[in-house]
N, C-alpha and C positions, 0 to 999 in steps of 0.2 A: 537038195530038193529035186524028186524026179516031176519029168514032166506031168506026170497025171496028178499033181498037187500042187503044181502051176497052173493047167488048165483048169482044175477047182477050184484056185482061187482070182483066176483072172473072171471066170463064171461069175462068180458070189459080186464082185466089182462091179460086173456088168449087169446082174438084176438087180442090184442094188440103186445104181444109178437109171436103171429103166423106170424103175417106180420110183424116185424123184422128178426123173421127166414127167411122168405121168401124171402123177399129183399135181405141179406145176401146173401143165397143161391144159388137165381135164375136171380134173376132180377138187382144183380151190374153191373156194368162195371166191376171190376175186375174180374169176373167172363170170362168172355172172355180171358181175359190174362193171366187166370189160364189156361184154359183150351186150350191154343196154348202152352204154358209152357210146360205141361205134354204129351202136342202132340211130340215137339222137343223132349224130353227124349224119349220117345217109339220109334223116327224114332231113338236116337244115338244107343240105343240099338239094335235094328236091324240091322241098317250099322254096327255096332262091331263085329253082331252075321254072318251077309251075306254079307261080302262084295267082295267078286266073283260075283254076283248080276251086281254090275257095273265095274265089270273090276281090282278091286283090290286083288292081289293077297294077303292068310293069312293062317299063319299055322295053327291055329285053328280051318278051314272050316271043318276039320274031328269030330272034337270034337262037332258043333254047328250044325250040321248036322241032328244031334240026336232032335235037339229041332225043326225042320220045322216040322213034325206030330203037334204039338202043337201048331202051329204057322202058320199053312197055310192059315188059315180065314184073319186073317191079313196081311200076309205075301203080296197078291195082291194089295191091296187099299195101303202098306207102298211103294212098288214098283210104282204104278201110282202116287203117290204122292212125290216122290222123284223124278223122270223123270221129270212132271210139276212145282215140284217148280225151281227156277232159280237158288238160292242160297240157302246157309246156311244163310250165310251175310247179303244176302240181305230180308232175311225172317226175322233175329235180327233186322237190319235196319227197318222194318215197326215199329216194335215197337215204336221208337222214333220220326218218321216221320210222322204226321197223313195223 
């Protein structure tokens, strides 16, 4: 085997398993439902950390207060986004429901 038929097929190896990564990656489906996954985690954390936001009162609000500096880029888009969705429920519920 000369080298330039090595390096051909070490190639072929190598795009091969780049478009597995990729697929994986980018281009699954479950990729989507990861990434609504870890959307819901960010909004529970936020509603834990702000929830005077919408009206619930928490003693904590002193303590979490501390972290909106840090948190103000998101802090918007987790608030217009909590207001438009409808539920919790019924944003779990899409999941199963195509």
């Amino acid at each position: 085997m000369s080298i330039a038929e090595r390096i051909a097929e070490y190639r072929e190896i190598v795009e091969e398993w780049l478009r597995g990564f990729y697929h994986g990656l980018i281009s699954h489906p479950a990729y989507e439902k990861i990434e609504k996954e870890a959307e819901d985690q960010e909004d529970a954390f936020m509603l834990a950390c702000f929830p005077e936001a919408f009206g619930i009162p928490s003693p904590v609000s002193y303590y979490t207060a501390e972290l909106l500096p840090y948190l103000e880029d998101e802090f918007e888009a987790w608030e217009r986004r909590m207001w438009d969705r409808g539920s919790l429920l019924e944003r779990k519920g899409q999941q199963y429901h195509f």
